[in-house]
N, C-alpha and C positions, 0 to 999 in steps of 0.2 A: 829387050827386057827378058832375061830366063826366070821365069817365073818357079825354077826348082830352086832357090836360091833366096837366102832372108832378104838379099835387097830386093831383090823379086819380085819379092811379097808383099814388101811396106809399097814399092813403088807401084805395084801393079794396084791393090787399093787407095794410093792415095791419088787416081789418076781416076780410078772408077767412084769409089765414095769418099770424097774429098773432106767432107760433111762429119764423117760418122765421127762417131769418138773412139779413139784408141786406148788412150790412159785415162786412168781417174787417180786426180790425188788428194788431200785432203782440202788443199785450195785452190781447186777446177779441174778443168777435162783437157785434155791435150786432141783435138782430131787428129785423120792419117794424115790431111794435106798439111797440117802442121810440125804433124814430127818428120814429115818427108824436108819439108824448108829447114827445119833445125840438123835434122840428120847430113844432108847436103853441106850445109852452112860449117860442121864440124868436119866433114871427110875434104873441104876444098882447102883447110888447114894441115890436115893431116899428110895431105897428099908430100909436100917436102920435105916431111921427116919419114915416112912408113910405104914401102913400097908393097908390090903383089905377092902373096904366100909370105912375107914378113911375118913370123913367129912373135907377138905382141904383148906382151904382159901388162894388163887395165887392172888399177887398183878400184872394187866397185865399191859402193852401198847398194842399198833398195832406192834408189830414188832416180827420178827424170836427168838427170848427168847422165847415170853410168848407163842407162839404156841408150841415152843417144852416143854415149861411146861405143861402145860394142857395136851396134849396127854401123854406126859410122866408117869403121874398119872394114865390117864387109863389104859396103860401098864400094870401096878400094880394094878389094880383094884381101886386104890383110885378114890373117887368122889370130883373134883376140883369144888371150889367157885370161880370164875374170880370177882376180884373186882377194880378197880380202884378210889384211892381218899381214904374215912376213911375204916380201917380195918373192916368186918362185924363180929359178935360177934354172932353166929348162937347158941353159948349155949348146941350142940349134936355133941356128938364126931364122931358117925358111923350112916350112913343112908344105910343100909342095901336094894338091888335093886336098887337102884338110879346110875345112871352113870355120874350126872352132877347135879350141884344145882345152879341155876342162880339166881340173883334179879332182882325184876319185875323193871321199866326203874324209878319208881318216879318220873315223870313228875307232880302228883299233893303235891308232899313232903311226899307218904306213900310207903315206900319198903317192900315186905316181901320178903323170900325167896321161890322160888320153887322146891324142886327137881324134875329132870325127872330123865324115866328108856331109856333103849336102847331101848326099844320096841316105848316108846314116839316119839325117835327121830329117827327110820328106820320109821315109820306110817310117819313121817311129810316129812323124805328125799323123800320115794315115791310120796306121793300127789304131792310134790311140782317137781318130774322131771315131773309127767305127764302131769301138766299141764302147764309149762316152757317149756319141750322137752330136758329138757339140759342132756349133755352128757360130756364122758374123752374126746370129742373135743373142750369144751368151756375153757374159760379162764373170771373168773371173777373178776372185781374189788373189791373191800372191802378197803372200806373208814372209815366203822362203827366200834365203837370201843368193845374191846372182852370183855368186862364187862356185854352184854347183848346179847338178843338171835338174833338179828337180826345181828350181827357180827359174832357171833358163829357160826350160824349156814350156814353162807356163806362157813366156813372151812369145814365144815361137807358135807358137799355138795360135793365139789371140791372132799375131802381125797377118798368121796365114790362110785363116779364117776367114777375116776382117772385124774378128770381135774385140772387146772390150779387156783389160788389164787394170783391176784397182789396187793401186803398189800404197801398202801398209806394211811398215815392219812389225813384227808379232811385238805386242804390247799393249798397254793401254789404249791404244786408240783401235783397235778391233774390231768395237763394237758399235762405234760411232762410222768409221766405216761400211759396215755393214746395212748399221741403219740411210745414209747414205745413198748408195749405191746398187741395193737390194743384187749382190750376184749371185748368179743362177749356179756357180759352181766354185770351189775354194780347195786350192791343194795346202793338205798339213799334215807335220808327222806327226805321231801317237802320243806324243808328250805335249801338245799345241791342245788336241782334243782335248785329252784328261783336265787339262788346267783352263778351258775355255766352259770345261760343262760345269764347272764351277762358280764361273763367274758367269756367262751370256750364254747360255744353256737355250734359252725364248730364241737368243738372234740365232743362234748355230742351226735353228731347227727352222728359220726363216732360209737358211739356203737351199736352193734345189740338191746339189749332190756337193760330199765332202770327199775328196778324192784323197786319200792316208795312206802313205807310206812309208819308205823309210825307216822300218823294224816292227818287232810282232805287236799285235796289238791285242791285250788281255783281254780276255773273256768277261771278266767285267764290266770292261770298257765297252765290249759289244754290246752288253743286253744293258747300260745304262741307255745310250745312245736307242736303243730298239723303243724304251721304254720311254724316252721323251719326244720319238717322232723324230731323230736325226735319220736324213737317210747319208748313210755311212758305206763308200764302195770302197775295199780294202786293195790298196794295188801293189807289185813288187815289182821292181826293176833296178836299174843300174848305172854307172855312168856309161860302161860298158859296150850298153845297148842302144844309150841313145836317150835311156830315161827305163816308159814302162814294158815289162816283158808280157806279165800277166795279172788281169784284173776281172774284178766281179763286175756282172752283170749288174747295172744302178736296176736297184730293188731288192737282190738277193739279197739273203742272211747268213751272215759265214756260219757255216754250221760247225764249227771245228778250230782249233786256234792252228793258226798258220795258213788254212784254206785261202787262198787267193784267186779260187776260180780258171779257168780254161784261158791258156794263152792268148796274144790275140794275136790278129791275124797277119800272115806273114813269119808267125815266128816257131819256128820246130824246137820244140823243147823235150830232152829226156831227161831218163835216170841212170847214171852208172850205176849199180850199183855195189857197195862195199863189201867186200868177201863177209863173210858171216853175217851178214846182213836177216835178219826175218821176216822183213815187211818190206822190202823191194827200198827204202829206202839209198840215197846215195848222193853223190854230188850232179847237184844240178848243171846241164847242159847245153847250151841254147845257140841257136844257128838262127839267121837271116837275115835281109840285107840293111838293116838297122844297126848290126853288130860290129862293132873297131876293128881294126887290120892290123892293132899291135899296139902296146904302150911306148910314148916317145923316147927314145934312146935305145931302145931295147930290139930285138930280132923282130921283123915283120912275120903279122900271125895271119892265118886265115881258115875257112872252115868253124866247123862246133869251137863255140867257146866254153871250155868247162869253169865253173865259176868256182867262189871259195864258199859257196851255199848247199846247203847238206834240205832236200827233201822227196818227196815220194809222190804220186800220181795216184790219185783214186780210180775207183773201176770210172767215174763218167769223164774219165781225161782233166779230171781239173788238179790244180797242183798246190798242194801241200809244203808250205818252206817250214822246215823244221829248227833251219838256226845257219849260221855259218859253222864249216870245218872245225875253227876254233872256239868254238861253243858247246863243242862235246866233248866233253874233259872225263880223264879217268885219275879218280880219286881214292887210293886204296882197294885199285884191282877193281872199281866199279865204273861204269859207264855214268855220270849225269850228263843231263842236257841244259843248259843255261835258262834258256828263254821258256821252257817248262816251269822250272826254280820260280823264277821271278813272277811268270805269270800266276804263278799258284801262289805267289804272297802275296802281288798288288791284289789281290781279292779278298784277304784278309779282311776283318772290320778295322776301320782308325786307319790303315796305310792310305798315305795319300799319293807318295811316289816311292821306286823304288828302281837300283841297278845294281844286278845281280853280276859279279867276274870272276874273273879265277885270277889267283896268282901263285908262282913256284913254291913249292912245300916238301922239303928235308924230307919228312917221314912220313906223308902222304902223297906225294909227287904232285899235286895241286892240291889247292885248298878256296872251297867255292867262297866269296864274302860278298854279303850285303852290305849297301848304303839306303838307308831307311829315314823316308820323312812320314812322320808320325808327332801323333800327342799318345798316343800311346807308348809305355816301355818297351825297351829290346826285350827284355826278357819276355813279356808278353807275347810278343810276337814270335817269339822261337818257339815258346812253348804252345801255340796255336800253329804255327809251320811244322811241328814236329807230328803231329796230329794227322796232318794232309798229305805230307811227304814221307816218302822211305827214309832207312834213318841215314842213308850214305848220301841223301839228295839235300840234307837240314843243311843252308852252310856254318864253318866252322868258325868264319869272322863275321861279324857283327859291326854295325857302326851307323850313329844317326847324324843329321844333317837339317840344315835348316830348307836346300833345297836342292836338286840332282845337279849337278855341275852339265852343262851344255855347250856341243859346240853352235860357229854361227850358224849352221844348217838346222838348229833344233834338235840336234840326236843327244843322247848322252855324252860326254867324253869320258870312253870307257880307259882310254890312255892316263889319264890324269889318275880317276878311281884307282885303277891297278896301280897308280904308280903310291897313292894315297894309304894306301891296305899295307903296299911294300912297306913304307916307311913308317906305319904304327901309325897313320895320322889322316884316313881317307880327307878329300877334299871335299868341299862344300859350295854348292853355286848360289 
């Protein structure tokens, strides 16, 4: 049994607490010793169509199938592709070393694939218990969906732990889960929270820690959450990585929009930073052995990986994400930064969501545009933005919506918006 290794993991717990419960779903528990028998039961099938380092494309859901597929493969050594939505067409049959080949989330319309190795993902399971604390006594939510690393890697966690997994897709059944299962921890991104303190505000604040990531989270958003008792740890990472890079200490209060607190452990992280720069800012940098050895198809990498995230390091080493690369746009000779934009109008009164983009502009070389859910008018709202912001930061298109278009990860789909603004006609989720 190598226990650095997901079969590893299920197997070495389902041999020591055979008993415990692994999954929660809405109609029962699944133990180890039981997903270890269904897991088996699925890899003694697989076995004559999929052989070892077989490069594998699994179409998932959230649900007890697709998790006994994906582990099932690793059984077998195959390296599973989790996809949901169009088939991926990776073009290589065997990724030799790799234990998993995830795609990055496309939230700006560009995918590639990653593979990791196991070594990837024991580097990131460790960082990530030290500085969580989590243990086989937790029981975690997972909302996110397994097509990405931020759902994946919630499994991975739990499998290696020995804890608990309660697989709910983000919807109405949330809160009935919750009630349920009482978990001590629940990974969401920014847009999950804002529309959960709405509705189950009481259960959110029933969880031990909400582990958010996935893009900035408005200043708003923090001191609601502050103010109903959510404890709320802000994290960043990537697929890149493995998952998280850097996150807050469970307790701390982001004092600052972007603050995501001191890396954690294992992981070297700097700043390039950008010629004319005044505050050290730059593209974020990050090395350690959690980190990918190169996108599939592409030239093998190794060393610092610099990413396509633009932020800056405070004097106590913790680290400030400012935006992606492409989120600091110059608009008539002026610098804006996106995720400033946006968080300085989800703060507005009446805004209830909002996604701030750029797209190409003739005679401003961009042009920043909102997509705005409100009972409130645009004009309202501009004329209150106009107020907060410089007047080259107001953007120049406007547009409401009944709700922010999303992909399946929960992020915005900023591809769609931008494509939406292009055509006179933003979309609508």
């Amino acid at each position: 049994m190598d226990v650095r290794t997901p079969a590893g993991w299920l197997e070495h717990h389902a041999e020591a607490t055979p008993d415990a419960v692994a999954l929660v779903f809405s109609d029962g528990t699944v133990t180890f010793g039981q997903l270890m028998d269904q897991v088996h039961r699925r890899a003694s099938s697989l076995r004559s169509e999929v052989a070892s380092h077989d490069l594998v494309p699994v179409p998932v859901r959230l649900d007890f199938a697709s998790i006994i597929e994906i582990l099932a493969h690793h059984v077998i050594g195959a390296v599973p592709l989790p996809y949901a939505g169009e088939r991926p067409d990776p073009r290589v049959a065997k990724v030799p070393g790799a234990a998993l080949c995830v795609q990055t989330s496309g939230s700006s319309g560009d995918r590639r694939l990653v593979p990791l190795t196991t070594a990837n993902l024991s580097a990131s399971l460790a960082a990530s218990r030290s500085r969580l604390g989590t243990s086989s006594a937790d029981t975690w939510l997972l909302c996110l969906p397994l097509d990405h690393i931020g759902g994946l890697s919630v499994v991975y966690r739990m499998i290696e732990a020995g804890g608990s997994v309660v697989v709910e897709p983000f919807g109405g059944g949330i809160g009935a889960a919750i009630d349920r299962a009482n978990p001590t921890i629940a990974s969401f991104v920014p847009t999950m929270v804002h529309r959960l303190m709405r509705s189950d505000q009481e259960r959110l604040a029933s969880i031990g820690t909400l582990l958010v990531g996935g893009g900035p989270v408005a200043a708003g958003l923090t001191a609601e959450t502050v103010r109903a008792g959510i404890r709320m740890t802000v994290s960043y990472g990537m697929t890149e990585t493995a998952s998280q890079v850097a996150t807050m200490r469970p307790g701390a209060t982001q004092p600052r929009h972007g603050w995501v607190g001191e890396p954690l452990d294992g992981f070297d992280v700097v700043i390039a930073p950008d010629p004319g720069s005044l505050h050290g800012e730059g593209r974020i940098v990050v090395d350690g052995p959690a980190v990918f050895g190169g996108y599939l198809g592409e030239e093998p990498r190794s060393g610092p990986f610099v990413t396509s995230d633009v932020g800056v390091m405070d004097a106590d080493g913790a680290l400030v994400v400012l935006g992606r690369a492409d989120e600091i746009v110059v608009t008539g000779g002026e610098n804006v930064a996106l995720p400033y934009v946006q968080e300085t109008i989800a703060d507005l009164p009446g805004v209830d969501e909002i996604a701030v983009v750029c797209v190409a502009d003739d005679e401003w070389g961009a042009s920043v545009c909102a997509l705005v859910v409100s009972k409130r008018s645009l004009d309202a709202i501009r004329e209150d933005a106009g107020r907060m912001l410089a007047r080259h930061e107001v953007p120049r298109q406007w547009a409401s919506a009944d709700a922010i278009p999303l992909l399946q990860n929960g992020k915005p789909d900023l591809a769609a918006i931008r494509s939406g603004f292009t055509r006179g006609r933003p979309s609508s989720g």
